[in-house]
C-alpha positions in Angstrom: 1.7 25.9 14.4 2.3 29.8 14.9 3.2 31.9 11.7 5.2 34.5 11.9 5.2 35.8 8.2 9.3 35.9 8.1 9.4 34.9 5.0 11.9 37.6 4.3 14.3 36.7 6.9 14.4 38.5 9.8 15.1 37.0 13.4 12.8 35.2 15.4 12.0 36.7 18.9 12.6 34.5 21.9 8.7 35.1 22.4 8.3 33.6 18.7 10.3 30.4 19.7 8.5 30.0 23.4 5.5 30.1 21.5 6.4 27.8 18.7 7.8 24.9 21.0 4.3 25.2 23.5 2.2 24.2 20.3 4.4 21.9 19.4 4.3 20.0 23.0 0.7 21.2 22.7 0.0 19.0 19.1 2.3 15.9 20.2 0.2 15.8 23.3 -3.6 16.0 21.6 -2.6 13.2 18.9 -1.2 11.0 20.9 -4.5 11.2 23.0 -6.7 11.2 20.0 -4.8 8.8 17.6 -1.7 7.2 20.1 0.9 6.1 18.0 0.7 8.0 14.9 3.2 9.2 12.7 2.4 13.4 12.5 3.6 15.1 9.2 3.2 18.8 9.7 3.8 21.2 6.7 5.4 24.5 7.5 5.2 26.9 4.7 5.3 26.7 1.1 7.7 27.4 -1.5 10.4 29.2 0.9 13.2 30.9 0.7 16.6 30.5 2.0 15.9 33.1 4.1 13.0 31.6 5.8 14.5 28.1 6.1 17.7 29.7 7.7 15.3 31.7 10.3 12.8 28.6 10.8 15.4 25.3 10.8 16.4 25.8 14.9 12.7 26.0 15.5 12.4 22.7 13.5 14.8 20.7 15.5 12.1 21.0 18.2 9.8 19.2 16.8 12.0 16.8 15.6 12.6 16.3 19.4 8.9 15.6 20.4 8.5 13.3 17.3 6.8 16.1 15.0 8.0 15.6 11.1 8.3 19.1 9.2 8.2 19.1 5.3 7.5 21.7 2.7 7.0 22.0 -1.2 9.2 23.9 -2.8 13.0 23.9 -4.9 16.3 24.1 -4.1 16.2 26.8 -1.7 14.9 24.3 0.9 18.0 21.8 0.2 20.5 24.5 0.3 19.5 25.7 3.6 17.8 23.0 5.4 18.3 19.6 3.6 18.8 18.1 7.0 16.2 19.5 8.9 13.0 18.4 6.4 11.3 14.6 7.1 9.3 15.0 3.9 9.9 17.2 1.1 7.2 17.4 -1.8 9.7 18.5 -5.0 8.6 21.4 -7.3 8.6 18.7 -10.3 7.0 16.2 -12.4 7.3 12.1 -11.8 9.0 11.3 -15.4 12.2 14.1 -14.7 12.4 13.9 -10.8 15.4 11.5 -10.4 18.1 13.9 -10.7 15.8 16.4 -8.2 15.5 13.4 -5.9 19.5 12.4 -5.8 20.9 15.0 -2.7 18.1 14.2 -0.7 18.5 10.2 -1.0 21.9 10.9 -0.1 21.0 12.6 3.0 18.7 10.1 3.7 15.7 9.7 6.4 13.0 12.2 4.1 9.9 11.2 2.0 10.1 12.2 -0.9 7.5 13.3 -3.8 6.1 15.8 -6.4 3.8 18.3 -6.4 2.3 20.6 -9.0 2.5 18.1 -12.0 -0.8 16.9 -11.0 -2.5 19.9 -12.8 -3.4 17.4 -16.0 -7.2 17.0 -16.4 -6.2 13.8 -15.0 -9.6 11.7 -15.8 -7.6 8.9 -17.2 -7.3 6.1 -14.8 -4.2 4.4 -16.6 -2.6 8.2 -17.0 -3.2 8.3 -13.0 -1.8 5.0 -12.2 1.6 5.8 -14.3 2.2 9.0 -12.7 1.4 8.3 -9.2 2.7 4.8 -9.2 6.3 3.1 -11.3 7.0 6.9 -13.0 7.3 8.5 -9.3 8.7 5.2 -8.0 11.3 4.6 -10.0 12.4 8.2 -10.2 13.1 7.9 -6.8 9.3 9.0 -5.3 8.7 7.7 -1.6 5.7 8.9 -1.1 2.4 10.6 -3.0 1.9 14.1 -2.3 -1.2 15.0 -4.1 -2.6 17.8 -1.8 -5.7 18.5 -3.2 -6.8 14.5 -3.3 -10.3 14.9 -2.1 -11.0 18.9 -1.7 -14.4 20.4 -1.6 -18.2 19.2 -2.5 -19.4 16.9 -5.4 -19.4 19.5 -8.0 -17.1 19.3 -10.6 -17.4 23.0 -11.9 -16.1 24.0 -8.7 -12.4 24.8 -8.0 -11.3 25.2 -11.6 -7.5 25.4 -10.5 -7.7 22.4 -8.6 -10.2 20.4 -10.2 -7.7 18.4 -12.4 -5.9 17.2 -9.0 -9.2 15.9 -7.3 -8.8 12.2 -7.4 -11.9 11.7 -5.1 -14.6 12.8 -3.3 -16.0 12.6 0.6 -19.8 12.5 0.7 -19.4 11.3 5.0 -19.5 7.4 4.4 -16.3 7.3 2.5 -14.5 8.0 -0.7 -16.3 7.4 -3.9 -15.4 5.7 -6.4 -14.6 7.5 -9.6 -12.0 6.3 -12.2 -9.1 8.6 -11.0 -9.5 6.7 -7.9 -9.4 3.3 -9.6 -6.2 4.6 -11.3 -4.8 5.3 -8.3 -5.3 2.9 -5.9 -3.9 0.6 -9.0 -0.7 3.0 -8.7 -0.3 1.8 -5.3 -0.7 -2.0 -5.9 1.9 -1.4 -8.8 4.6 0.1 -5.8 3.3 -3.0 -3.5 4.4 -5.3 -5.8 8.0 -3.3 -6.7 8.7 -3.0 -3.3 8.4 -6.2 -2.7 10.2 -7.3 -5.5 12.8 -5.3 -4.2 12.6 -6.7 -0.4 12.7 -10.5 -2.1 15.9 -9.5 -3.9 17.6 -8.3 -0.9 17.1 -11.5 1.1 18.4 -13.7 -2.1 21.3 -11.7 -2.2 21.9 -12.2 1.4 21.2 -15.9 1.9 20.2 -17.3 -1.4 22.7 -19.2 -3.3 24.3 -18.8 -6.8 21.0 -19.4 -8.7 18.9 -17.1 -6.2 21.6 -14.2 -6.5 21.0 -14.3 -9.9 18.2 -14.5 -10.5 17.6 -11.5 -8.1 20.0 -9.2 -10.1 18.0 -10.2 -13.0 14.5 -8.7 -10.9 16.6 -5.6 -10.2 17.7 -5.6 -13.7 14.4 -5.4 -15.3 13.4 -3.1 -12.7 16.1 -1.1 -13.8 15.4 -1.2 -18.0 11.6 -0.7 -17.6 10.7 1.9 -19.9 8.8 3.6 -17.2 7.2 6.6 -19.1 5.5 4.4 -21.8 5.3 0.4 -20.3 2.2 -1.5 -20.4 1.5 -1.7 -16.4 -0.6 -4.5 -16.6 2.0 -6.5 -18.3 4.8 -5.3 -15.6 2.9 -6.5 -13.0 2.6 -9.7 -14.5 6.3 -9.6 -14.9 6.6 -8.5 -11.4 4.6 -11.6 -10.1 6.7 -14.1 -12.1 10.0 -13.0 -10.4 8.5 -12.9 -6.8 7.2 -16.7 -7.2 10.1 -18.0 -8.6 12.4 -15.5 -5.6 9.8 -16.9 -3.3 10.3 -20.6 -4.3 14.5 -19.9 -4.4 14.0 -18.8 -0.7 12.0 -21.8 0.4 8.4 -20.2 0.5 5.6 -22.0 -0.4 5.2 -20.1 -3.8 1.2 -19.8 -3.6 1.0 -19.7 0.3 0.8 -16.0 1.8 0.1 -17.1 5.6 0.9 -20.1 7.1 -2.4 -22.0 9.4 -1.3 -23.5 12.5 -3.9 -24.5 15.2 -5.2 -22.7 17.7 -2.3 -22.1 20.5 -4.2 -24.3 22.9 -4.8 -27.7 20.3 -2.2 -30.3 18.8 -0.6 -28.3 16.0 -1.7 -29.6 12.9 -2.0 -28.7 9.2 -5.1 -27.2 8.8 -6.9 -27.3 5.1 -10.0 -26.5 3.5 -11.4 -29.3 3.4 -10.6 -29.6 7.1 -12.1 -25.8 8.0 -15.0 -27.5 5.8 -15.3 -30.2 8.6 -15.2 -28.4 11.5 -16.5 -25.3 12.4 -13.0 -24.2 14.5 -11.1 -21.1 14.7 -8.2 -20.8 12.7 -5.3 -18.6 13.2 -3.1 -17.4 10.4 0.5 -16.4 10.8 3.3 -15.3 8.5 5.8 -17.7 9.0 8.7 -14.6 8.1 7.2 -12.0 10.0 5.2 -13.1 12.9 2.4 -11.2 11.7 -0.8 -12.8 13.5 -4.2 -12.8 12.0 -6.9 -14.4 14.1 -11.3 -13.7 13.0 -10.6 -11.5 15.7 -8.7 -9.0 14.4 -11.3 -8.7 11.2 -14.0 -6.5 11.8 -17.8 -7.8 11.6 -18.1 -7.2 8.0 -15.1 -8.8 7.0 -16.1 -11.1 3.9 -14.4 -14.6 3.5 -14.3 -16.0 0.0 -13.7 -19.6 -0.4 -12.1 -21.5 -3.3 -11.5 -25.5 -3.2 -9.8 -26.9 -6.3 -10.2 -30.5 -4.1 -13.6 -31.8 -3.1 -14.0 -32.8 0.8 -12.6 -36.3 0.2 -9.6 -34.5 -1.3 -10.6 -35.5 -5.2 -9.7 -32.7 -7.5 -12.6 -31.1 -8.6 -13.2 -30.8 -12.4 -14.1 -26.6 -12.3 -12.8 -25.0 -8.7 -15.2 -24.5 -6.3 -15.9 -21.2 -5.0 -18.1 -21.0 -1.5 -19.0 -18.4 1.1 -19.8 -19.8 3.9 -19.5 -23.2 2.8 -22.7 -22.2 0.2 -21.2 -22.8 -3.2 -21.4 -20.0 -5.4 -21.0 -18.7 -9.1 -18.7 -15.8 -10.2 -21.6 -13.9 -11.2 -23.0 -14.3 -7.1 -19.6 -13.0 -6.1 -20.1 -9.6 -7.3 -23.7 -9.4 -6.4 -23.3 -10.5 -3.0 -20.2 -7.8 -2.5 -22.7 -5.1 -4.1 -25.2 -5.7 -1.6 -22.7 -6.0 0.9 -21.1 -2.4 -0.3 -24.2 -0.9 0.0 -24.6 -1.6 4.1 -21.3 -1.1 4.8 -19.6 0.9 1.8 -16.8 0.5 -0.3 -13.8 -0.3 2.4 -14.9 -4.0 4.1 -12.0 -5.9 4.2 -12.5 -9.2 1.8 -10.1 -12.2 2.4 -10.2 -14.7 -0.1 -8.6 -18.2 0.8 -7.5 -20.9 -1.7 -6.0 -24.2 -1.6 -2.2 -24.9 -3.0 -3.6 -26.3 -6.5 -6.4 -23.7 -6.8 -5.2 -22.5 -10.6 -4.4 -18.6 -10.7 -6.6 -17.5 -12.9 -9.3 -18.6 -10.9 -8.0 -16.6 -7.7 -7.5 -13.7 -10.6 -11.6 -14.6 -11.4 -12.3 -13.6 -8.3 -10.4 -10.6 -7.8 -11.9 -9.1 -10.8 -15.5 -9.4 -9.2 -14.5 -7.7 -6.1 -12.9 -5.2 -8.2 -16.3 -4.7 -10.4 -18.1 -4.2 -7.0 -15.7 -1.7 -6.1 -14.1 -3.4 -3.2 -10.5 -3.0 -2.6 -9.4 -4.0 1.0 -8.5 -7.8 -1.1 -6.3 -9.7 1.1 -5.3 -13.6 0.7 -4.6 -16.6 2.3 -3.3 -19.8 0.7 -3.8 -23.1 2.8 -1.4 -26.2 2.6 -2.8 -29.4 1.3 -4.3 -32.6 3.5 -1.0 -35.1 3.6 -3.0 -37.4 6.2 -2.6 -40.9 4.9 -6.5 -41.3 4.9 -6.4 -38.8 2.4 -3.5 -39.7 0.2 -5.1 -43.6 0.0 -8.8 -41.6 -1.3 -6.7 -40.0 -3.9 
């Protein structure tokens, strides 16, 4: 995107503007080849004036028309003169005292919003990382993270004293590696999963629940609202979290354990389909959300996808004594889990999708067993499927 170093004010020349609007047709036309579909965030300047935004804002309407979002950090020079014309606006704050900063611009509506700056904190203190970037931020009204120094520069942390405290992470060509600001971080995500989904959940029992769902989803939104967010326990909030999505879940009519819903294949009898029916025949399965429509066939999983079972019922549908935990059908120990993923890590890296599938009275903890191993290995693309248990009469007379 041309600069034109009118930072000052000054008007822009027609030439300035013909320019402009060529590389913006220009950029929409090279991502869309390149990466069709994408969302393109494009930051224009830094910490502006009002006289810059007032020379600059027509120009941004342009891009606005091919699709082209324009942000920039800064203060309240940027909401004075161009509140509406920003998609994304990285606040000149800190997480814990942003809510007041963030007010005009939920008002206005239709921007990402986040901080920038505050991340200057030696921040080598995963639980210090997952606060700021994850509830604080969140809660304060964040919509986004806006840590612009994430990953910068070689493995060499004597390098970029200024920066240094931001770098989460670093890029040696086969991925991000894993250090413990990362860890942090990618928890600070999964913390906002699980609030936004709270969130989502409430919104539906206030729309079709009945007294008891309403209620109890003001009582979500309440605690939401009363979490001491600078000084919480996270790990207990999550908990906390979890509780009121089952029991919103259950108020709705969801199977509380069951994330996806197996049907069939489009072309067979539909059918419930179990473990202990994927253990007797080797079929394809097709998973889809039953809300969304979502549809997740072995297809869609790339080659080194890794599929974790966990039976708490024996192939006769008896309920085993300890769950049983398989890959492959090949029973394994919690111990082979993590060993397995390590090797597995090491041929493909860190970012190999894992689904782990359990049966309806697989206990929790056991699921939670599980996802502490992958978590050990460093594995963090965890995604789950519940499956319904075998009501076939055969079944129910063996039990």
């Amino acid at each position: 995107v041309p600069w034109f170093g009118l930072n000052y004010g000054g008007r822009m020349s027609w030439k300035n503007y013909y320019d402009s609007v060529v590389s913006v047709r220009k950029t929409k036309e090279y991502y869309d080849k390149l990466l069709p579909g994408s969302t393109i965030l494009c930051a224009h300047g830094d910490e502006q004036g009002t006289a810059f935004v007032t020379t600059h804002r027509e120009l941004f309407r342009e891009f606005e028309r091919h699709g082209i979002h324009i942000g920039c950090a800064g203060h309240d020079a940027l909401l004075y003169k161009g509140g509406y014309v920003y998609s994304f606006m990285p606040l000149g704050t800190s997480p814990d005292t942003m809510l007041e900063k963030t007010r005009p611009w939920r008002e206005i509506g239709d921007t990402w919003l986040g901080f920038y700056a505050a991340q200057h904190t030696a921040s080598e203190n995963p639980q210090f990382t997952r606060r700021q970037h994850g509830l604080l931020g969140w809660l304060n009204g964040a919509t986004m993270a806006y840590n612009y120094e994430f990953e910068l520069g070689v493995l060499n942390d004597r390098a970029y004293t200024l920066y240094r405290p931001m770098v989460v992470t670093y890029n040696d060509n086969k991925g991000l590696l894993e250090t413990i600001q990362y860890a942090g971080f990618r928890e600070a995500c999964d913390d906002i999963r699980y609030a936004t989904y709270l969130r989502e959940l409430s919104e539906e029992c206030l729309k079709k629940g009945d007294v008891d769902a309403r209620l109890l989803a003001k009582k979500a939104r309440m605690y939401l609202a009363m979490l001491k967010r600078d000084s919480v326990d996270l790990n207990l909030a999550r908990l906390e979290m979890i509780d009121y999505i089952l029991k919103m879940r259950k108020a709705l009519g969801f199977s509380v354990l069951t994330a996806a819903v197996i049907t069939a294949p489009a072309d067979k009898v539909a059918q419930p389909a179990t473990l202990t029916e994927a253990h007797k025949k080797d079929e394809t399965i097709e998973l889809s959300d039953g809300r969304n429509g979502i549809k997740i066939t072995p297809e869609n999983l790339s080659l080194e996808h890794m599929q974790i079972d966990i039976a708490a019922l024996d192939k006769d549908g008896r309920r085993l004594e300890n769950p049983r935990i398989s890959i492959s059908d090949r029973e394994i120990s919690l111990q082979d889990v993590k060993n397995i993923l390590l090797e597995r890590k090491k041929r493909y890296g860190h970012e190999f999708p894992v689904l782990i599938r359990a049966d309806e009275r697989t206990p929790h903890e056991m699921i939670r067993h599980v996802m502490d191993q992958c978590v050990a290995a460093g594995i963090w693309k965890i995604s789950f499927t519940a499956v319904a248990e075998d009501n076939t009469s055969d079944t129910k007379k063996k039990k």
